[in-house]
Structure formats: C-alpha cells, structure tokens
N, C-alpha and C positions, 0 to 999 in steps of 0.2 A: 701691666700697661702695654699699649703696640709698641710693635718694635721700631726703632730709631733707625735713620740711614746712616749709614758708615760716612758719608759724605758730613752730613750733620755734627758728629761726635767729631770729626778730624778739622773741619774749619772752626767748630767754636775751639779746639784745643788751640788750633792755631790762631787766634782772634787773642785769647788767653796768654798767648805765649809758653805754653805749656804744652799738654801729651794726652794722649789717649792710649790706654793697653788696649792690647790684644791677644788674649790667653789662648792657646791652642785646645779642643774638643778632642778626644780619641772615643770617651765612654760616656753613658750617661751620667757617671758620678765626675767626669770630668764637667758637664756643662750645672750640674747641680753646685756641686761647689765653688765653680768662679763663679755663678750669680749670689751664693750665698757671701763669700767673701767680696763682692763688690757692694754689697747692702749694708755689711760689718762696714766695711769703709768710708759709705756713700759717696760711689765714685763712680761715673759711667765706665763703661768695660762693652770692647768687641768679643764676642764669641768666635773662633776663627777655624772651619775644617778643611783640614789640606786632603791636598789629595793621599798623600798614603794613608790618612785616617781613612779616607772613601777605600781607597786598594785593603786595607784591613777588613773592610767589613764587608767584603767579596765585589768589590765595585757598584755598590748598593749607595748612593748618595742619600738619597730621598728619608728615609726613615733615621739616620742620624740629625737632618737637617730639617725635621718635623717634631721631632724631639727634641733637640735644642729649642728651638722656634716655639714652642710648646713652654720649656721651661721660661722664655725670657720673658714672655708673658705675663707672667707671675710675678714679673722682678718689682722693686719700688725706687730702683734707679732705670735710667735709660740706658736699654741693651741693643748692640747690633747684629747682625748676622755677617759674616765675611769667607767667601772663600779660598783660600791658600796654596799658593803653590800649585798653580795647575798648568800639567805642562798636552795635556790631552785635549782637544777641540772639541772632542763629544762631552766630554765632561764640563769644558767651557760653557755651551750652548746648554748645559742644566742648570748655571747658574741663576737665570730670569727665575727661575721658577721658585724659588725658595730667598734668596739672596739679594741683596743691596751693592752689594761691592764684592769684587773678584782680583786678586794678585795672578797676572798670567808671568810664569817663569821661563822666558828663553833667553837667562843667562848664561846658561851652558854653550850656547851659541856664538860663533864670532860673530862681532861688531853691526855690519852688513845681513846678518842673517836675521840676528835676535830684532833689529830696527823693523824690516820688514814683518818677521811673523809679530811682533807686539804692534806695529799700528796698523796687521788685520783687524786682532782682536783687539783691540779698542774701539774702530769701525765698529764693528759689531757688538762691544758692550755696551757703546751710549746709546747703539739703535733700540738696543733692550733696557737702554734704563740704567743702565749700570755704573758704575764706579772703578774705576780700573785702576790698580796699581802694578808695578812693573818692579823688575830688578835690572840695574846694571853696575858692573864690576862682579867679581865672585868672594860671597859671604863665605869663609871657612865652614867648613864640618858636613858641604855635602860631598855625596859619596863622585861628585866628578869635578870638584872643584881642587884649583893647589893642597898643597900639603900643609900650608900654613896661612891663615891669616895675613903673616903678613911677610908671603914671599912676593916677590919683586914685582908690577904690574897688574895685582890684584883688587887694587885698592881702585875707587871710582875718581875718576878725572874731571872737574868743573867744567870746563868746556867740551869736553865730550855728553856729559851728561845734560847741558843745555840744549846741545844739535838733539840729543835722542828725545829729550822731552817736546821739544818742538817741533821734532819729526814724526815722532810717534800719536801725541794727543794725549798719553795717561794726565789722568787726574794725581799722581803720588810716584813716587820714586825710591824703593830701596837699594840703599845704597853701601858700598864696603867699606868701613871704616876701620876694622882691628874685628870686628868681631864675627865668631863662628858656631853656628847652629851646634846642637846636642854636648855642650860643654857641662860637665858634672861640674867643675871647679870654677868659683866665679871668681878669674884671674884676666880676662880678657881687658888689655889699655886700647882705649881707643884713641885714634884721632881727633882731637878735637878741632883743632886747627884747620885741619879737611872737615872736617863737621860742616866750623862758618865759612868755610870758602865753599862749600854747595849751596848752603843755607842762602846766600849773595848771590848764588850763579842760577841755581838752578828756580823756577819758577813757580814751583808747584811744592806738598808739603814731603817732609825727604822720611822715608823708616827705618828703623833697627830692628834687625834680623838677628837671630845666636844672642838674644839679650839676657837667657837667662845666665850665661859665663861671665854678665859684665856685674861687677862689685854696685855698691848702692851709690858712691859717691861719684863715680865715674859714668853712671846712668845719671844722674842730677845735673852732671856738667851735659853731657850728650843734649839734655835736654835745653838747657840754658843757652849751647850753641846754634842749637837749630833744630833738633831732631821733634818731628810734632805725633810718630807712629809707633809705640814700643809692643814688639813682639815678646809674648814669652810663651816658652815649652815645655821644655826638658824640667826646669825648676817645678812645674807641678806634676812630672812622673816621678821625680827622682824622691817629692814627698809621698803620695800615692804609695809605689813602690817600698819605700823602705817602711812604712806603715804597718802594708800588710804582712810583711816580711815579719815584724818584730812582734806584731798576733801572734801566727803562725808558730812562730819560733816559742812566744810563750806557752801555749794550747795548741798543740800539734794535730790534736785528738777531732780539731775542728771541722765542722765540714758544711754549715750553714756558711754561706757568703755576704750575707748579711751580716755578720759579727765581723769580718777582717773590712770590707768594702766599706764597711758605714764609719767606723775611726779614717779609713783612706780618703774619703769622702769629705770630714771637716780637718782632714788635712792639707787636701787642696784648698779647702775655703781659708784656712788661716795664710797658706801663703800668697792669695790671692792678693785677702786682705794687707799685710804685710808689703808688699810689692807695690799698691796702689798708695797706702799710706807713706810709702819713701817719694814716692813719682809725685806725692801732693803736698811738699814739702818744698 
C-alpha cells in the first residue's frame, strides 16, 4: 500500500489519545523486520533514518531510503517514512525527495542558537512539504549531551518549550523527560509529571527519544500522560545483535549470511511486534 504521511500516523495517534512508534532503519533486515513485526501486530509503525545510519553507509541517503520505501510498500498496515536526527542542511534539503517528515536536531545548541537554526528549517521544511519535528532540552545518551538523564537542567521546561514551539513553527517537539538514547538496560523512570505539564503547555504532539531503556509500564504511563511519538533503537540492535551472536557461537564454521541475518531478521520483527502490542494496550 503507498505510503502514509508521518503527519497522518501522529494526529490520528493523537485524536486516539494514544502513540505512534518509530523504529530506527540502519540495514535492510532492519526495515524488513519492523514492517514484518508491525503486520504481526496490525499496528501503523514509522520507519525512521537518522543520520548516522546515512554517515554508516558512507553518507549515501538515497539507496537506504528507496529501500525502506520500497519495503513499506509491501506492508498491509500503514507505513511512514521519517528522517532522524539531522543535524546537517545538506542532508536536511534531501529530505523532499524521499520523505514525509524530518526531526532537525539543534539540541546541542544553547537556547538562542538552537530557536534560530530550527525555525530556519522548518521555513524551509513546510516550503517542501514537510513535517518537522525538533528537540528541546537534552535526551541522555548522546555523545555531547550531560552525563545523566537526569542531571540538573536537563530536563525540558513548559514555558520554555511553548516560547520555542511558537517561535520556531515545528509541527512535534521531543522532549527530555528521564530518558536516554542507546540504553541496553530498560531502567529509565521517567517524569511523568513533566510529561502532563508539557502535554498542557506545549501545543503541538510532544516525543520519546532513548525509549527503548524505558520498562513497559512506564512507556504505557508516558503514553497516558501525553507522549503521542515513541522512538525506538537500540531495543532492535541489541535483538539483531545478540541473535547473530548466538548462530555464530553455535556454527562457527558459517559463512553464508543468510543463515545468521535471517533468524536476526525475525528477531527484530518479534520485537517490533512485541513493543507495539504493549503501546496498544
């Protein structure tokens, strides 16, 4: 079936009062398997490539995002296209061309900085049609963000994040509440509290970034609060990953990649699956 606007999936989730995932792309057996596990499920699901998945595959966008594109096609739920974390303008201005919606990241940026370069590009997303989502406050677990989650000032401010929304234009807002990108351990508490006081403040629909370190119950509340965007990553490398591992380890001797890739493969789809069937609960 064509594929769906990101715009589409995130206002009916929020109409619902509930959520849309967002699974992160690096491989083809990564976009294989979350459409397989969103079918298992019958759940709409974003397909989402950040840019280090782009920097992975030598700064080549195009041919992961024709491939995805390619697979969602196929799906018998509705799929979206999204691009992630992009903190590059050249990369930005690729997104027309394959994509529905784009997260530009200049969180890293003070206060002042980040307001101006995000309501360039937003400028310039809707001129192209696009969808825009932003971050403000800093998510734990990137490489230039605090040390923790949840050291002092990290966390996003209601009134702050209403001037940015209103200053800037995005259509979506991710925002820091307790939780931290590339978490193996799903230990992450969030704020819920901050949750509904953005969910009240801010105007637009608010996301969870570092979701896969949050536990099932504490994603269900996230949700109930406000949260209408759930990110997840690490949760389908670290099945992937230990997949091939435990091939490997059995049959050493191997050397077709089709025999470790393809168990790695419906191992991503059951956690997909998995993940969407807690969030539709």
């Amino acid at each position: 079936m064509p594929l769906v606007p990101t715009a589409d999936l995130v206002a009916r989730a929020a109409a619902e009062h509930g959520c849309v995932t967002a699974f992160n792309v690096i491989t083809l057996e990564h976009a294989e398997g979350i459409v397989t596990g969103a079918e298992a499920a019958d759940r709409p699901v974003i397909l989402q490539i950040s840019e280090n998945a782009v920097r992975y595959h030598g700064g080549r966008l195009t041919p992961l995002a024709l491939a995805a594109s390619s697979i969602a096609q196929t799906a018998t739920v509705d799929v979206a296209l999204h691009l992630d974390h992009v903190t590059d303008i050249g990369l930005l201005h690729q997104a027309a061309d394959n994509f529905s919606s784009v997260m530009f990241d200049a969180g890293a940026l003070p206060y002042a900085d980040n307001l101006a370069a995000t309501a360039s590009a937003a400028r310039w997303a809707h001129t192209a049609g696009l969808w825009i989502e932003a971050e403000l406050g800093y998510v734990g677990g990137k490489p230039d963000s605090p040390a923790s989650a949840h050291a002092e000032g990290v966390r996003t401010d209601p009134a702050e994040a209403a001037d940015y929304v209103a200053r800037t234009g995005v259509d979506a807002l991710a925002v820091a509440v307790g939780s931290s990108h590339a978490m193996t351990e799903r230990s992450a508490v969030l704020d819920h509290t901050l949750i509904a006081r953005l969910r009240e403040t801010v105007p637009v629909p608010l996301v969870l970034h570092g979701s896969s370190g949050v536990p099932d119950a504490e994603l269900r509340a996230a949700v109930l609060a406000g949260m209408v965007k759930i990110n997840i990553g690490t949760a389908l490398n670290i099945s992937l990953t230990h997949t091939v591992r435990d091939v490997l380890l059995s049959k050493p001797a191997l050397t077709d990649p089709r025999t470790y890739l393809g168990p790695a493969r419906d191992a991503v789809a059951m956690t997909v699956r998995d993940v969407l069937t807690v969030l539709a609960t």
